[in-house]
PDB file of N, CA, C and O in Angstrom, chain B, residues numbered from 101:
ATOM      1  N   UNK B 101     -23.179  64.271 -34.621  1.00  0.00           N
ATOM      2  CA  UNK B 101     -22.082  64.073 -33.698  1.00  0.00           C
ATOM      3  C   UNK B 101     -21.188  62.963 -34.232  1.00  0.00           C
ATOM      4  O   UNK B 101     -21.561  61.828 -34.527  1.00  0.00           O
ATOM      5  N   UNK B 102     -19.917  63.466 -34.315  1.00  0.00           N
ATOM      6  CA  UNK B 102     -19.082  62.115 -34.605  1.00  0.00           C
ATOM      7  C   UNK B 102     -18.302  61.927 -33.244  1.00  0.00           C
ATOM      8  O   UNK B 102     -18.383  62.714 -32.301  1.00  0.00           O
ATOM      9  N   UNK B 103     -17.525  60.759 -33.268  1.00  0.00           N
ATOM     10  CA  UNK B 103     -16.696  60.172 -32.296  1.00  0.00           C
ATOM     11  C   UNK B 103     -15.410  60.270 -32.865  1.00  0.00           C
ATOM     12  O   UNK B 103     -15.234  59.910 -34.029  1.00  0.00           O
ATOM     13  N   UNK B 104     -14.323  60.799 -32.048  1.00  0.00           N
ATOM     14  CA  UNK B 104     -13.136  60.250 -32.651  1.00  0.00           C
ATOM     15  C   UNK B 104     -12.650  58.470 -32.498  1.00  0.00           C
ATOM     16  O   UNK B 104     -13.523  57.743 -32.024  1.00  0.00           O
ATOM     17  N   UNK B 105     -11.543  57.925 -32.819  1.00  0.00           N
ATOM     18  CA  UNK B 105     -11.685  56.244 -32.292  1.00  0.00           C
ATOM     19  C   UNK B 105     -11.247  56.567 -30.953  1.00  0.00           C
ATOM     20  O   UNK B 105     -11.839  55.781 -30.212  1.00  0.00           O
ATOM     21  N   UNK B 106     -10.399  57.439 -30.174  1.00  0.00           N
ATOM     22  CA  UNK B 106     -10.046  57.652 -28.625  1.00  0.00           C
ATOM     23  C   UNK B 106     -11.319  57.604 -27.814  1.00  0.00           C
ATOM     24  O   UNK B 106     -11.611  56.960 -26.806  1.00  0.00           O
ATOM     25  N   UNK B 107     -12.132  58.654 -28.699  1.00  0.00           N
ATOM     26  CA  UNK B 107     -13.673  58.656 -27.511  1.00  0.00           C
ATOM     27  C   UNK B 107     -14.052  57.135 -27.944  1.00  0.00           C
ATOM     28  O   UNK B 107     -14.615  56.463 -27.080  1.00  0.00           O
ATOM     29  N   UNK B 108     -13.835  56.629 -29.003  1.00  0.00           N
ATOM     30  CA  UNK B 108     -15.103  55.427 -29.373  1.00  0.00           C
ATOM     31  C   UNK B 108     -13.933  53.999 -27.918  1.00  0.00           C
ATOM     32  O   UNK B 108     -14.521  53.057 -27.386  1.00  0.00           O
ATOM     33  N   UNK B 109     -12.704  54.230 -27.708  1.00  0.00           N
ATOM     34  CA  UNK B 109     -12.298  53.138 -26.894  1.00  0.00           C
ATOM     35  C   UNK B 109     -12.671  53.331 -25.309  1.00  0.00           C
ATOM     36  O   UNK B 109     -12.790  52.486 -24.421  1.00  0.00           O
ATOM     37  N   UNK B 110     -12.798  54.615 -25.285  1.00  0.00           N
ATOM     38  CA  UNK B 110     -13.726  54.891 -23.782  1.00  0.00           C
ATOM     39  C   UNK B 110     -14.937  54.244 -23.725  1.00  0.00           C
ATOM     40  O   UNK B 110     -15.426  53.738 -22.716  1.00  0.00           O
ATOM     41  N   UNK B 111     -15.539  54.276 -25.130  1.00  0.00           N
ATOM     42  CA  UNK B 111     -17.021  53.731 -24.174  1.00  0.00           C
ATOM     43  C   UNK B 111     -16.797  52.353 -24.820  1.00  0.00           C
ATOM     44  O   UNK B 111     -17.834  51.689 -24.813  1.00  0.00           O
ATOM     45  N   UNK B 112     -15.913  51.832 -25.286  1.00  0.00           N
ATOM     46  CA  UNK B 112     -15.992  50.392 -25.678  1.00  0.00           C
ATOM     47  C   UNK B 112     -16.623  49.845 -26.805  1.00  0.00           C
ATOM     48  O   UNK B 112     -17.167  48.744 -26.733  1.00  0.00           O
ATOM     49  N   UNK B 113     -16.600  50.639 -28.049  1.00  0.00           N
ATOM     50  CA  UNK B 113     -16.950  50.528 -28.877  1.00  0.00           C
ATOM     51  C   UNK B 113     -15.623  50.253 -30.241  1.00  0.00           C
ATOM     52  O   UNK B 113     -14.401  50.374 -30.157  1.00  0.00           O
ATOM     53  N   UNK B 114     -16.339  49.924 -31.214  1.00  0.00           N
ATOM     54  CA  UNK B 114     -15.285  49.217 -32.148  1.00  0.00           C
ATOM     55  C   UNK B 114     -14.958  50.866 -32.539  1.00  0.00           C
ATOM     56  O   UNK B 114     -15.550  51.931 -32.367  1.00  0.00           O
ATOM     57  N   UNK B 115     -13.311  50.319 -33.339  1.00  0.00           N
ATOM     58  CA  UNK B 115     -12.269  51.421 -33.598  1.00  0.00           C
ATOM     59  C   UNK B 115     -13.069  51.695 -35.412  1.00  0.00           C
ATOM     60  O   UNK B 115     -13.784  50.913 -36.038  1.00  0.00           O
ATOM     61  N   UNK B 116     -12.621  52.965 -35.778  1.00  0.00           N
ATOM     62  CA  UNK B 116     -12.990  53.079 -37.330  1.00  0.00           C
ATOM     63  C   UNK B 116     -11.890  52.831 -38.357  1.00  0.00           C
ATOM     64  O   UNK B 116     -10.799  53.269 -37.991  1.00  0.00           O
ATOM     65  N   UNK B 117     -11.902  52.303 -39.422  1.00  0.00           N
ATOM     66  CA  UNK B 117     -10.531  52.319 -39.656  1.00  0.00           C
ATOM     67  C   UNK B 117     -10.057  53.414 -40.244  1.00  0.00           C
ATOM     68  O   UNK B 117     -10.870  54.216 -40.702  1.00  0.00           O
ATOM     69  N   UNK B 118      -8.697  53.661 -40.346  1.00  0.00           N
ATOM     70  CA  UNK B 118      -8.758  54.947 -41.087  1.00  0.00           C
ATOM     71  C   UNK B 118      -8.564  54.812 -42.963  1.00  0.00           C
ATOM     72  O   UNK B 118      -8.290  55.740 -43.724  1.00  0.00           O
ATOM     73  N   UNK B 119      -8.773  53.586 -43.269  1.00  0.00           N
ATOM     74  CA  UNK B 119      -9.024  53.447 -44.911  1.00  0.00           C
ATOM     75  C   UNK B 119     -10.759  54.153 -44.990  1.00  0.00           C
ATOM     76  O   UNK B 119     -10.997  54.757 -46.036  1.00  0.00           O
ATOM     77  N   UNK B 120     -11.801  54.091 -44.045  1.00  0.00           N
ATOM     78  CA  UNK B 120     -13.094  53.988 -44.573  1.00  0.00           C
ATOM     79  C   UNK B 120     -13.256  55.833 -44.874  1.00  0.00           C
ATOM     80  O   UNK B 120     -12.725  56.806 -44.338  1.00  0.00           O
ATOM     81  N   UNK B 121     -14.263  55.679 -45.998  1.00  0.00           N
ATOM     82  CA  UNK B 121     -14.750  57.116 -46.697  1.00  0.00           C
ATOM     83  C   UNK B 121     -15.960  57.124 -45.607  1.00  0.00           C
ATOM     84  O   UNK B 121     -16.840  56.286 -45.411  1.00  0.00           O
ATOM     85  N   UNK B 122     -15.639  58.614 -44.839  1.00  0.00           N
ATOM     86  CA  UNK B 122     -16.974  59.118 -44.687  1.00  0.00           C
ATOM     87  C   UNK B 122     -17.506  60.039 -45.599  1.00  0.00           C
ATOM     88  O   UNK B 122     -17.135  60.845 -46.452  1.00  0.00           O
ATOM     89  N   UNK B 123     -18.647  59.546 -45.017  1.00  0.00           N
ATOM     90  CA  UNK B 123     -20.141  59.724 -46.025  1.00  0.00           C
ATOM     91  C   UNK B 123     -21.329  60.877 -45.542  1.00  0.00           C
ATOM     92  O   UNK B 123     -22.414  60.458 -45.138  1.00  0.00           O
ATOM     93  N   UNK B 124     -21.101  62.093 -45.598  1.00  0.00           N
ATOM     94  CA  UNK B 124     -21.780  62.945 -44.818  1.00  0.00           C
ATOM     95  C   UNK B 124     -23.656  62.880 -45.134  1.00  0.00           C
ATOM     96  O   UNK B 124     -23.805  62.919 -46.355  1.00  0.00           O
ATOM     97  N   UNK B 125     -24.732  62.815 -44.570  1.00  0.00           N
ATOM     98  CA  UNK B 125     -25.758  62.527 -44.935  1.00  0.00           C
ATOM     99  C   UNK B 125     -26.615  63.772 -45.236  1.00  0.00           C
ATOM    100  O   UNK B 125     -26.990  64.347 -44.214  1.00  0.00           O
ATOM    101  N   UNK B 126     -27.058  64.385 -46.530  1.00  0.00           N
ATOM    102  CA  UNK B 126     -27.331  65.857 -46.029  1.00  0.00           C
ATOM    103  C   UNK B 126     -29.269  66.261 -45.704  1.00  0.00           C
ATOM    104  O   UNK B 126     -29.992  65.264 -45.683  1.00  0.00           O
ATOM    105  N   UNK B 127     -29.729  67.182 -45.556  1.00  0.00           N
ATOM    106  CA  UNK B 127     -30.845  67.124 -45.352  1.00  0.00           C
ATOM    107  C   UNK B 127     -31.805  66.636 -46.508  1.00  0.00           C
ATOM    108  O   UNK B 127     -32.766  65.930 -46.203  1.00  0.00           O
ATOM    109  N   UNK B 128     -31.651  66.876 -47.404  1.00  0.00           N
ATOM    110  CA  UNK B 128     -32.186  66.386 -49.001  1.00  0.00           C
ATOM    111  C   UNK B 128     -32.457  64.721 -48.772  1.00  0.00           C
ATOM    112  O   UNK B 128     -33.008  64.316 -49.795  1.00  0.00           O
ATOM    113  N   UNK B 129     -32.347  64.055 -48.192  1.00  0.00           N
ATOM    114  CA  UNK B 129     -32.147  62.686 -47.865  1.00  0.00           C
ATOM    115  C   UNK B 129     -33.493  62.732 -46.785  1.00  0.00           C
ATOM    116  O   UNK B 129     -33.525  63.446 -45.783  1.00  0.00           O
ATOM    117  N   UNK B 130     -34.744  61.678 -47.284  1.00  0.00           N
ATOM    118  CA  UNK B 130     -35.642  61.665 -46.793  1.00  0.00           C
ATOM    119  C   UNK B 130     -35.512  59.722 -46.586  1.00  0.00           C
ATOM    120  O   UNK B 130     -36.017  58.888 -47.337  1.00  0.00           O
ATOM    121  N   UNK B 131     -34.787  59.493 -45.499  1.00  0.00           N
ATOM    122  CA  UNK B 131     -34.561  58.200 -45.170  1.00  0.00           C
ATOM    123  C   UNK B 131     -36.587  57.679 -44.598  1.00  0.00           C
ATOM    124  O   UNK B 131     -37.469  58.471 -44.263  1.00  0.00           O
ATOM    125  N   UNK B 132     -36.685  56.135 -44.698  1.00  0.00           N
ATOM    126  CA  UNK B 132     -37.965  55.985 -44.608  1.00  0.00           C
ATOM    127  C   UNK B 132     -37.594  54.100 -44.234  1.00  0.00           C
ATOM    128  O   UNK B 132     -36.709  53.382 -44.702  1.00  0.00           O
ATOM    129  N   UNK B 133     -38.577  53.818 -43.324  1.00  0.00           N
ATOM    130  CA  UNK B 133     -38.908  52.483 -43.042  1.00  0.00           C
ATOM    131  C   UNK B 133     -39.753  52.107 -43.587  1.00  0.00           C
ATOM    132  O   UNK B 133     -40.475  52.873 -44.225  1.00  0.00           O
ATOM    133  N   UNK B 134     -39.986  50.675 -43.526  1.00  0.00           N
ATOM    134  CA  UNK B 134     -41.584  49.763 -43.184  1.00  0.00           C
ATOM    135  C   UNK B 134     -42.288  49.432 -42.284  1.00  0.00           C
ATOM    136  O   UNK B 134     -41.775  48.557 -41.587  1.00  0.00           O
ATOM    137  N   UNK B 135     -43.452  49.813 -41.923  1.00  0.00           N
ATOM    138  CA  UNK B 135     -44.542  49.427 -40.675  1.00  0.00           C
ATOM    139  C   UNK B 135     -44.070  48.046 -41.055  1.00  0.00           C
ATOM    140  O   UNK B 135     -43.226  47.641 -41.855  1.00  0.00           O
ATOM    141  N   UNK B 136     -45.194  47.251 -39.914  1.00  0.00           N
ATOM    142  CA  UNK B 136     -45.467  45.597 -39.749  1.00  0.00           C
ATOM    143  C   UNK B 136     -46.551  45.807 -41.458  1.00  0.00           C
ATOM    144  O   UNK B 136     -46.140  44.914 -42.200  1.00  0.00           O
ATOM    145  N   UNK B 137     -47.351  46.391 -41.986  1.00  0.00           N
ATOM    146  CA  UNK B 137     -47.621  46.610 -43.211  1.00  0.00           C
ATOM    147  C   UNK B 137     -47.238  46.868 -44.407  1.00  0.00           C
ATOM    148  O   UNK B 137     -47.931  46.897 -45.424  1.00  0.00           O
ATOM    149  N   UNK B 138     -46.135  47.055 -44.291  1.00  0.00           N
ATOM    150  CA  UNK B 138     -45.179  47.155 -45.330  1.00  0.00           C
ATOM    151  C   UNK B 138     -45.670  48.696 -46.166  1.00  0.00           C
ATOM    152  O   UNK B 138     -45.841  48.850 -47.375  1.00  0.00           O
ATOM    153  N   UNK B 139     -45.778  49.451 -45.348  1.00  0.00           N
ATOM    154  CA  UNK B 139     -46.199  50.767 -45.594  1.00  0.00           C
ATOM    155  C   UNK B 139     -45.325  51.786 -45.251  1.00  0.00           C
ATOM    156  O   UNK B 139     -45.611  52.178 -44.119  1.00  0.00           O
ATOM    157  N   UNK B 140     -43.986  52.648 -45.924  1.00  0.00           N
ATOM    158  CA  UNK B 140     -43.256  53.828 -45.796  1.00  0.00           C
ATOM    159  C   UNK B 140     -44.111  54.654 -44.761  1.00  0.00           C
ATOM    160  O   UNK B 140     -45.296  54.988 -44.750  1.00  0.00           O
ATOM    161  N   UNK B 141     -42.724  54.920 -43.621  1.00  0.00           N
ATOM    162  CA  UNK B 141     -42.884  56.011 -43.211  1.00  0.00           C
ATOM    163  C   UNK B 141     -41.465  56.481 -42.533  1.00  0.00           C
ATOM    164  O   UNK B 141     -40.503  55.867 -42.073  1.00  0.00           O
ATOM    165  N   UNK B 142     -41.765  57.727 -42.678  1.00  0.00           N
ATOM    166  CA  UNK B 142     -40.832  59.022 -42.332  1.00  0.00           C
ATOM    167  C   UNK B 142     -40.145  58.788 -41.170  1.00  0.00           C
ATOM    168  O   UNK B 142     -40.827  58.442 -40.206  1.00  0.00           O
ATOM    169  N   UNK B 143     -39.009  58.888 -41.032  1.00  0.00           N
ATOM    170  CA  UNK B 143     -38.318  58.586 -39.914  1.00  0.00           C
ATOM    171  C   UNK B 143     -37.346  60.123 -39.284  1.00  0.00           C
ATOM    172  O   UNK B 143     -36.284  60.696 -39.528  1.00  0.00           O
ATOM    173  N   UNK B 144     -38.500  60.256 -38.387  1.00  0.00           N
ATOM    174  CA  UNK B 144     -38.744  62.427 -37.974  1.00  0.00           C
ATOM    175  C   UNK B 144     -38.707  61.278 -36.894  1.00  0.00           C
ATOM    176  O   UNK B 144     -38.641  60.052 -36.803  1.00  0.00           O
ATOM    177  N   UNK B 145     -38.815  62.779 -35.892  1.00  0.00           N
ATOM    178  CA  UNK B 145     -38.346  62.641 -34.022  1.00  0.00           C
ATOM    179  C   UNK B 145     -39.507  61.894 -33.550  1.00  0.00           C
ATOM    180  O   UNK B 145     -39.343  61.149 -32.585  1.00  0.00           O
ATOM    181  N   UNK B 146     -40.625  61.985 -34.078  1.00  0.00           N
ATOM    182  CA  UNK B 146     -41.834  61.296 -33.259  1.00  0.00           C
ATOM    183  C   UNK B 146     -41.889  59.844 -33.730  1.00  0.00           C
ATOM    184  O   UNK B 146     -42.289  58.930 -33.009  1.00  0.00           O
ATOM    185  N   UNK B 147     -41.494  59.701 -34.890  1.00  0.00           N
ATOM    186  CA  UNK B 147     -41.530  57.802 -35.383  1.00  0.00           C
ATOM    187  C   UNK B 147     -40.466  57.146 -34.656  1.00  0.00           C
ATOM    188  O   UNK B 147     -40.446  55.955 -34.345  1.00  0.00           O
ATOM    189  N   UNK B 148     -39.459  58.138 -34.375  1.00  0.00           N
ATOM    190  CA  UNK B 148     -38.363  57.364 -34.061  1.00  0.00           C
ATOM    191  C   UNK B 148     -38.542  57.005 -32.463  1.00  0.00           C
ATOM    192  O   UNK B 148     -38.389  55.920 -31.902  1.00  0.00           O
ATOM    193  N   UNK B 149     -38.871  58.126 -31.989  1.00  0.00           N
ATOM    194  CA  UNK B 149     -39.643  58.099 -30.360  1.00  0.00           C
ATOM    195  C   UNK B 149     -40.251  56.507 -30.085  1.00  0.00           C
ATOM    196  O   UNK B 149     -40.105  55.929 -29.008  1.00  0.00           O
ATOM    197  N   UNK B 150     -41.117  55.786 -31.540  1.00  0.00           N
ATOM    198  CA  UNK B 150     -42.145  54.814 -31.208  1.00  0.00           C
ATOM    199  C   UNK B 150     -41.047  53.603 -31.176  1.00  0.00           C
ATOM    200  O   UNK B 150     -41.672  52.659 -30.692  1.00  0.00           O
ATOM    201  N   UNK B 151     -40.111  53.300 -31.373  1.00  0.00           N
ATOM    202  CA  UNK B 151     -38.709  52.202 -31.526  1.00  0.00           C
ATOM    203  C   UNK B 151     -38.719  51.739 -30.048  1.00  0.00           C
ATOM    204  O   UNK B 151     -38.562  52.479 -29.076  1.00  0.00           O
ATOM    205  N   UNK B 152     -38.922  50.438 -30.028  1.00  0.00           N
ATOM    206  CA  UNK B 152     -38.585  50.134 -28.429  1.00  0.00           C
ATOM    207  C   UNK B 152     -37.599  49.726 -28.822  1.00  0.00           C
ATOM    208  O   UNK B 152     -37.533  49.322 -29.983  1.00  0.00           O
ATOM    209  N   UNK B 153     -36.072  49.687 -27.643  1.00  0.00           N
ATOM    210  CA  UNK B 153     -35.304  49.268 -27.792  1.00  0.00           C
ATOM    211  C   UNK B 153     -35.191  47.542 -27.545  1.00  0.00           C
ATOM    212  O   UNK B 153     -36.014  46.997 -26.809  1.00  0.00           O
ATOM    213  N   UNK B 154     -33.885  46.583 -28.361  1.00  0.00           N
ATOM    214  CA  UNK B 154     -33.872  45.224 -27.749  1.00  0.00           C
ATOM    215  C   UNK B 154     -32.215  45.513 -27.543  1.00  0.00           C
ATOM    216  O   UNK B 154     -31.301  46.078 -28.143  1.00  0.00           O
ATOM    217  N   UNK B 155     -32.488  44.576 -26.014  1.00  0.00           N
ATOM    218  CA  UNK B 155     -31.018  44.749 -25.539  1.00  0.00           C
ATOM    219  C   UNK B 155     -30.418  45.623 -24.706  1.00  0.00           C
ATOM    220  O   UNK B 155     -31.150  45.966 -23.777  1.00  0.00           O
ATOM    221  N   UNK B 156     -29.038  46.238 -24.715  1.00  0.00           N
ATOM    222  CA  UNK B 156     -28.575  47.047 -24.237  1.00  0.00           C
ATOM    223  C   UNK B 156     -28.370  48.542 -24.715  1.00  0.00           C
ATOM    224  O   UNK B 156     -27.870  48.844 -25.799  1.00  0.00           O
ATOM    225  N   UNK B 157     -28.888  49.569 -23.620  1.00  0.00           N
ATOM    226  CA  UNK B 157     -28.337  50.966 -24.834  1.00  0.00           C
ATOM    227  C   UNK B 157     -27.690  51.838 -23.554  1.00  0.00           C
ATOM    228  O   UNK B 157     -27.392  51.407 -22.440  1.00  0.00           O
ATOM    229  N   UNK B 158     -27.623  52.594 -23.843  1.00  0.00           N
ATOM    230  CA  UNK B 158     -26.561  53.769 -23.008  1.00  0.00           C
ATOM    231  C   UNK B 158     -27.544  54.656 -23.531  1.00  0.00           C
ATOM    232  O   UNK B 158     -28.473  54.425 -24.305  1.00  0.00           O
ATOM    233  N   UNK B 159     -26.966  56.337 -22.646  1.00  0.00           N
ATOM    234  CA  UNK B 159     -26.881  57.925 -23.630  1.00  0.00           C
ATOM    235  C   UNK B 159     -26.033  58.434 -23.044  1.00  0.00           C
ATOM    236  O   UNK B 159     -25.795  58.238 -21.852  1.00  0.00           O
ATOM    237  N   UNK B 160     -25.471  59.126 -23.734  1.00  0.00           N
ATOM    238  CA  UNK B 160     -24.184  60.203 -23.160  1.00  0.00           C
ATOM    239  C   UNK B 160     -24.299  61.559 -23.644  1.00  0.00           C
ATOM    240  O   UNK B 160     -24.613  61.676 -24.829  1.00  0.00           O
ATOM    241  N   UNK B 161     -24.065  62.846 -22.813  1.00  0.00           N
ATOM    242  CA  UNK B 161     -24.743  63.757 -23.206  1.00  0.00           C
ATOM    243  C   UNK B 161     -22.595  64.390 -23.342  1.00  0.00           C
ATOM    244  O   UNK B 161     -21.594  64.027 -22.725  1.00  0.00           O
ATOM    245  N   UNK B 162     -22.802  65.305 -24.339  1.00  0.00           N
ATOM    246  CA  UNK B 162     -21.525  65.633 -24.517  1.00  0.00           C
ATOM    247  C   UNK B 162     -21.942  67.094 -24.545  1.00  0.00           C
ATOM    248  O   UNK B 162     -23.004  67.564 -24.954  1.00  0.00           O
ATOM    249  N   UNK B 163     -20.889  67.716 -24.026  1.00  0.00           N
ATOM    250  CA  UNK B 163     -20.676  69.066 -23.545  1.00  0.00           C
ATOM    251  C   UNK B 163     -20.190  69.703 -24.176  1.00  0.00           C
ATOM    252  O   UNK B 163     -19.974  70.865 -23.834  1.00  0.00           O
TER     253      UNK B 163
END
């Protein structure tokens, strides 16, 4: 999902500029963290599930 900058000033979020290159991410891209062990792992729907949030978050479901 992208935002245009009109949707991004509705919810109050910073504008993009229009110099920056987007960067499309494709599936071939096996992005990966560190445990508190310093041990890779996969960042799929269930690792990401384990993330407590700090702070403030929203969701917005778009139609």
């Amino acid at each position: 999902m992208e935002l245009t900058n009109e949707q991004r000033k509705y919810l109050g979020l910073e504008l993009i500029d229009p110099a920056w290159e987007r960067v499309e991410i494709s599936n071939s891209i096996k992005p990966e963290h560190e445990t508190g062990k310093g041990k890779p792992k996969r960042l799929n729907a269930a690792n990401l599930q384990r993330f407590h949030a700090e702070g403030k978050y929203f969701s917005i479901a778009v139609m």
